[in-house]
Every structure is written in C-alpha cells, then in structure tokens.
C-alpha positions as CSV (number, residue, x, y, z in Angstrom):
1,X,55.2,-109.5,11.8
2,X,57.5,-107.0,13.4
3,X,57.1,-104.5,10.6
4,X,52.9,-105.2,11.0
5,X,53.6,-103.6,14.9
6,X,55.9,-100.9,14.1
7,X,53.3,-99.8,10.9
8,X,50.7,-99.6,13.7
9,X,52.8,-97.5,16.1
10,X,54.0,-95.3,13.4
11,X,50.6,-94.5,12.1
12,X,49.7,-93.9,15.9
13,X,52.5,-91.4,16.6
14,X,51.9,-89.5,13.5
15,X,48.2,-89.1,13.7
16,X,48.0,-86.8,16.4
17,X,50.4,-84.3,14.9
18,X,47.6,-83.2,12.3
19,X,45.2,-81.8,15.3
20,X,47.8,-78.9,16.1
21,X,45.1,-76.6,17.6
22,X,43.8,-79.7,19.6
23,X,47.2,-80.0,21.0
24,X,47.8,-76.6,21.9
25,X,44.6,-76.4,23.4
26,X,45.7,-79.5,25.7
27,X,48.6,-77.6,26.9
28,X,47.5,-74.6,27.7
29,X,44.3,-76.4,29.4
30,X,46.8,-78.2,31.7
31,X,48.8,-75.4,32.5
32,X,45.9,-73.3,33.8
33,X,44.2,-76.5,36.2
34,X,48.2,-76.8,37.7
35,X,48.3,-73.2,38.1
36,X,44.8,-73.2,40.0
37,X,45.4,-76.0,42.0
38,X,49.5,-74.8,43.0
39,X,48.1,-71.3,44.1
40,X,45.0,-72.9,46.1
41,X,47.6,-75.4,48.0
42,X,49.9,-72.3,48.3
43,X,47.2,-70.6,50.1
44,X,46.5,-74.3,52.3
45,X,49.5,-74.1,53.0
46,X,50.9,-70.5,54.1
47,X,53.3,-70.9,56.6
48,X,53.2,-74.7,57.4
49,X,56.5,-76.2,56.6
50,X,54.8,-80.1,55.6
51,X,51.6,-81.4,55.4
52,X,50.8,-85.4,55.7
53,X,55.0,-85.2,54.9
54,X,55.1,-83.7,51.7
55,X,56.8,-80.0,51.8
56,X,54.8,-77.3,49.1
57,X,58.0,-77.4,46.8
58,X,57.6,-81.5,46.4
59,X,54.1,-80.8,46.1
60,X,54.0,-78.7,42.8
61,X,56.3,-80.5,41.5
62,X,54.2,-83.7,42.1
63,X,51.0,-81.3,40.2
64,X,53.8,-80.5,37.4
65,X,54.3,-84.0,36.5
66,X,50.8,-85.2,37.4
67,X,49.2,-83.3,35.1
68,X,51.7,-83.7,32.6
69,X,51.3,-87.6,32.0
70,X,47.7,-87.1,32.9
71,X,46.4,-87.0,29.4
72,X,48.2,-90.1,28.8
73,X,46.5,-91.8,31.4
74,X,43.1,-90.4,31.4
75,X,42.4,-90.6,27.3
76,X,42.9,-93.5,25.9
77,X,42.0,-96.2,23.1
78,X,38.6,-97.0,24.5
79,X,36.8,-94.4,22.9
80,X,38.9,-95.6,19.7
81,X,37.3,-99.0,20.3
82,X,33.9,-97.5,20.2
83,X,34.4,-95.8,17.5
84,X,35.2,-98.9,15.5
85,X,32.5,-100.7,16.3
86,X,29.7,-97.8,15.3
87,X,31.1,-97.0,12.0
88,X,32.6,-100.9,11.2
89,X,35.7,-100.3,11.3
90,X,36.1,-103.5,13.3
91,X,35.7,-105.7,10.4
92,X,38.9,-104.7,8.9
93,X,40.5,-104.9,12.3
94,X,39.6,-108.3,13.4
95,X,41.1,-109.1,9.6
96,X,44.3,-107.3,10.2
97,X,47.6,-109.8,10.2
98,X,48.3,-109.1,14.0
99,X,46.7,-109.6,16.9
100,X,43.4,-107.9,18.5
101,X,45.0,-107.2,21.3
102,X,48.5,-106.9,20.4
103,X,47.1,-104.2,17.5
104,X,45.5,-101.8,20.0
105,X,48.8,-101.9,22.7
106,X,50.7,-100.9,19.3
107,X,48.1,-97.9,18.7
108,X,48.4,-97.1,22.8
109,X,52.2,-97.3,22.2
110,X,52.1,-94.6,19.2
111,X,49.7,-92.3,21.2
112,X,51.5,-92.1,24.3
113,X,54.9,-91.3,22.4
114,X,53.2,-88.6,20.6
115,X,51.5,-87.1,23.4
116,X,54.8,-87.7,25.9
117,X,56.4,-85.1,22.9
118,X,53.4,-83.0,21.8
119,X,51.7,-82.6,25.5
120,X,53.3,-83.7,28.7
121,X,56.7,-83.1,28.0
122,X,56.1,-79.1,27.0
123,X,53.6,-78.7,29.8
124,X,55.9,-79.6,32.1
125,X,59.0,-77.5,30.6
126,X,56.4,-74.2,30.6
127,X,55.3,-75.0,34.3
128,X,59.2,-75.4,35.3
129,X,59.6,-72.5,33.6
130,X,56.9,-70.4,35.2
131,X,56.8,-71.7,38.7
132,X,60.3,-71.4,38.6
133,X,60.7,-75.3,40.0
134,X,63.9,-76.2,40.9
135,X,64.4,-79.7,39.7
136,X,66.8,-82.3,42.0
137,X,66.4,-85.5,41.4
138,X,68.8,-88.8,42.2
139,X,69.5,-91.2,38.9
140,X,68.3,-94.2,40.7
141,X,65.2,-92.5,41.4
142,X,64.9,-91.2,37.5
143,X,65.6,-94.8,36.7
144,X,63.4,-96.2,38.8
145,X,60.4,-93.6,37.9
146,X,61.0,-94.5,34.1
147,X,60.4,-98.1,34.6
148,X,57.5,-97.7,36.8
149,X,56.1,-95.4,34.2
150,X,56.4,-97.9,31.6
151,X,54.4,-100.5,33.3
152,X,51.8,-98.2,34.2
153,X,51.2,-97.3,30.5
154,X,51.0,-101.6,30.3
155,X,48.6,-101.3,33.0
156,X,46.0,-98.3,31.6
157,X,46.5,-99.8,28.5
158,X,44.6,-103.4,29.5
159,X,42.6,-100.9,31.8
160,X,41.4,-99.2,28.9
161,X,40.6,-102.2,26.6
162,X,38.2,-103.9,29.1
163,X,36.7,-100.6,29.1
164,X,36.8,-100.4,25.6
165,X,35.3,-104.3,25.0
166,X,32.3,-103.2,27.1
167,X,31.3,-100.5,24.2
168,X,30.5,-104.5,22.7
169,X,27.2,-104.7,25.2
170,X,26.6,-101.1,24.5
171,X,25.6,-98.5,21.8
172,X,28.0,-96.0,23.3
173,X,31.3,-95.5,24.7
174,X,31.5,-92.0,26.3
175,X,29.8,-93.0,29.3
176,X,32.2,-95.4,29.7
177,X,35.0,-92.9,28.7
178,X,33.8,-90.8,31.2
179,X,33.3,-93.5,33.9
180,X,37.4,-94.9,33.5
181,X,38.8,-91.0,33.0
182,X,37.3,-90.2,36.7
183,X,38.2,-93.4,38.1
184,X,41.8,-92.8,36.8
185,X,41.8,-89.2,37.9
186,X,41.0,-89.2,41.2
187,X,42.5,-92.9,42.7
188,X,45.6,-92.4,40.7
189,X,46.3,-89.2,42.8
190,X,45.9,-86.9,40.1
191,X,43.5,-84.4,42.0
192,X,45.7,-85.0,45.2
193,X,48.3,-87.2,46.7
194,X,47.0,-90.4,48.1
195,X,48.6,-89.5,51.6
196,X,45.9,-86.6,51.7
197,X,42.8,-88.9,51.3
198,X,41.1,-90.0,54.4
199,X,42.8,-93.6,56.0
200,X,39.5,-96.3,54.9
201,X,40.5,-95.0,51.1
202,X,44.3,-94.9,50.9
203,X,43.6,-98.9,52.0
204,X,41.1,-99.0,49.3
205,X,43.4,-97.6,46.9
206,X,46.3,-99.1,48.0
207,X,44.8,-102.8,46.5
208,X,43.8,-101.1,43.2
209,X,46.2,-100.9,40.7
210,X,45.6,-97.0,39.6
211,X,48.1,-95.4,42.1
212,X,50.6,-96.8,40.5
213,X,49.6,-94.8,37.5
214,X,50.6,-91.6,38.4
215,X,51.5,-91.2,42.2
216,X,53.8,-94.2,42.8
217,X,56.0,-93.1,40.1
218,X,56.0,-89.5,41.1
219,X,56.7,-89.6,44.7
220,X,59.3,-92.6,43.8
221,X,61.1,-89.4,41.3
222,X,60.8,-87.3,44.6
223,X,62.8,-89.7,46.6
224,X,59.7,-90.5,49.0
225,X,59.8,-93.9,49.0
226,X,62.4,-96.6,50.4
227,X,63.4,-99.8,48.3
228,X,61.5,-102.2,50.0
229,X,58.2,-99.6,49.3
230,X,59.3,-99.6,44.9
231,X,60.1,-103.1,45.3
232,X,56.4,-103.7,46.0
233,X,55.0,-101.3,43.4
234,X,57.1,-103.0,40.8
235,X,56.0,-106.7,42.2
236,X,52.4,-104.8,42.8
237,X,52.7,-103.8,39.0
238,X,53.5,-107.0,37.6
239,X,50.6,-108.4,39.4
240,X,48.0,-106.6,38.1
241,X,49.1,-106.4,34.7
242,X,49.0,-110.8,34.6
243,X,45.3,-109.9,36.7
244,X,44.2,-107.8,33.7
245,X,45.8,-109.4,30.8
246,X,44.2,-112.6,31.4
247,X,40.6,-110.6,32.4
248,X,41.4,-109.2,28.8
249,X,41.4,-112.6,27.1
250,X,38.7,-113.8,28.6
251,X,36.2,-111.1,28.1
252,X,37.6,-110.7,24.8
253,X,37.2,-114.0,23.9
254,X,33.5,-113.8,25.0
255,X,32.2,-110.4,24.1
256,X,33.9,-110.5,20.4
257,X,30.6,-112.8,19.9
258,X,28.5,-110.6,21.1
259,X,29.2,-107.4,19.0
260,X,27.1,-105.1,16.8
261,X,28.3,-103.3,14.0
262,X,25.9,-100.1,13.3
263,X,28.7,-98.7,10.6
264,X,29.1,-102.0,8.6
C-alpha cells in the first residue's frame, strides 16, 4: 500500500516539471506583485520607524515569504477534482487501490514539493537577492515555522477538497476555484498582515483556520510571537484539521452519490 502512495506523489512532483514556461512565468509573476507591494509600503511608510509593531524590514520579508508559499496555498487540487469529474476520470479514481481521500493528499503532497522547488523556493532566493534582505532568524523559530507550515499544507489540503467535492453539485469548478483562492488570499494575510486589518476582522479571522496558512507561520519565523501565542496555533491547528477531516468524510460520503460524469 505504501508503494500505491509514494507512486501517487512521485507522479505529482514530476508532473509539473513538463510546464517550464508555466513555471517561469509563476516566478517572475510573483516577483513583480512583491516588488509592487514592497515599494508601495516603502512609500506608507517613509520615515515611521513601526507600524501596528511590525518594522518595514520584518515587513518585506513577511511579503518575501508570503508570496513565496502563496502558490502553494492558493492553487490547489480542487480544480484537479473538477477536472475529473467532466472528463471521467473519476471512474478510474474511485477504482484506484487507495483511498479517495488519502489519493488526492498524496497528489497535494507531490505538488507542493514540486512547487516548494520549482516556485517558492527561487522566488524567494531572487527577492533576497534583489531587495537585498538580510535574513536573521533563531532555530527554534525555523523549527517551529516548519512544523506550523506542515500542518497548514494538512489544513488547505482538506480546505481544498471540500471545495473540490462541491464541483459534485456543479457543472463547474472555477467559480469555486476562484471563490477559495480569494478567501485564502486575503484572510491568510497574504495581501497584508492580519495586525493591519480593522479590530471586528482580526476577531473574525482569528476563529478561521486560514491565518494559520501563511501569517502565523511567518511572523512565528520573525520571532513575533511568544510560546504561549504558537502553542495555540499549533493546538488551533490540530483543531481544525479533526473539524475539516471529519466535514470531509461526511460530505464525501454523501456527495460521492450525487455525482455526474459529463466525460465518461
């Protein structure tokens, strides 16, 4: 069964590397919205030393990385998902020897090592590079930003796949695609750090589980938060990926009945 998953994850990882163009194109697309957004926060800035408590060096370093794992948050197996069921692909899926579920975290799990390699790991090189960042960190920090970044893969991953079992009610994914990318973008702190939205929606956020996508890890690399405030992320984490794996199961279970196949 083991080899079944790792099959699955290898076929993941390798099938972005054929779209070369596609990935250069993500690259340079993200390098250009960080630059924007870096020279208009330069300009909000000018001589204020911090703003809401975050200095302008933490702060493009917090655009660096945010835009880095961006595309691994933000694109994601739900359009795959759609794509299945329009062409009937699904059939053979459902007959695979492993899991429904189980199968699509293993395709997740391939795409977001390829795209950590082929996209978010050279954008943020070239931005350290060209800002000129100077990069600080302490190793419990690095050590606690990887292991918050691997549950919020867990997390957009089950994120995704609700999103993805609703393309069973539907004839089309992309609106949905479109729907979960600007959920995602903006209340994970991708457009700006949660500390700069007005109070009623940091508390909004604060319940939702997508700031721990991308701005609890980030600011948790940058030192800005205690213990006691990554002890509740992690415990916040764990919660919401039980909450969504069992809202997987169950919608799953139901929807898998309801599904049309326009390709088969």
């Amino acid at each position: 069964m083991l080899i079944n998953y790792l099959g699955v994850i290898k076929a993941s990882f390798k099938k972005g590397f054929v779209y070369t163009v596609d990935n250069i194109l993500s690259v340079v697309n993200r390098i250009i919205e960080v630059s924007v957004m870096i020279f208009i926060w330069r300009a909000i800035y000018g001589n204020n030393g911090t703003i809401n408590g975050m200095n302008l060096s933490n702060l493009i370093i917090y655009y660096a990385l945010a835009y880095s794992l961006g595309h691994i948050m933000t694109w994601g197996i739900n359009e795959y998902m759609s794509s299945s069921i329009k062409n009937g692909r699904i059939n053979m899926e459902l007959l695979y020897p492993i899991d429904y579920i189980r199968y699509f975290f293993c395709y997740k799990l391939g795409g977001v090592l390829r795209q950590l390699i082929v996209i978010s790991i050279p954008t943020f090189i070239i931005l350290i590079i060209l800002f000129k960042i100077k990069l600080s960190f302490d190793l419990i920090n690095i050590l606690f930003f990887l292991v918050i970044t691997s549950l919020s893969v867990i997390i957009i991953f089950f994120i995704e796949f609700i999103f993805g079992l609703m393309t069973f009610y539907t004839t089309s994914g992309w609106g949905l695609q479109v729907l979960k990318k600007a959920l995602v973008t903006i209340l994970s702190g991708q457009i700006a750090p949660i500390e700069f939205f007005p109070n009623f929606a940091i508390k909004i956020i604060n319940i939702l589980p997508f700031a721990d996508l991308i701005y609890s890890p980030i600011t948790t690399l940058l030192g800005m938060n205690s213990y006691n405030a990554i002890l509740i992320i992690l415990l916040r984490q764990v919660m919401w990926i039980i909450i969504l794996y069992i809202t997987s199961k169950l919608i799953y279970k139901k929807s898998i009945k309801n599904v049309t196949i326009y390709g088969g």
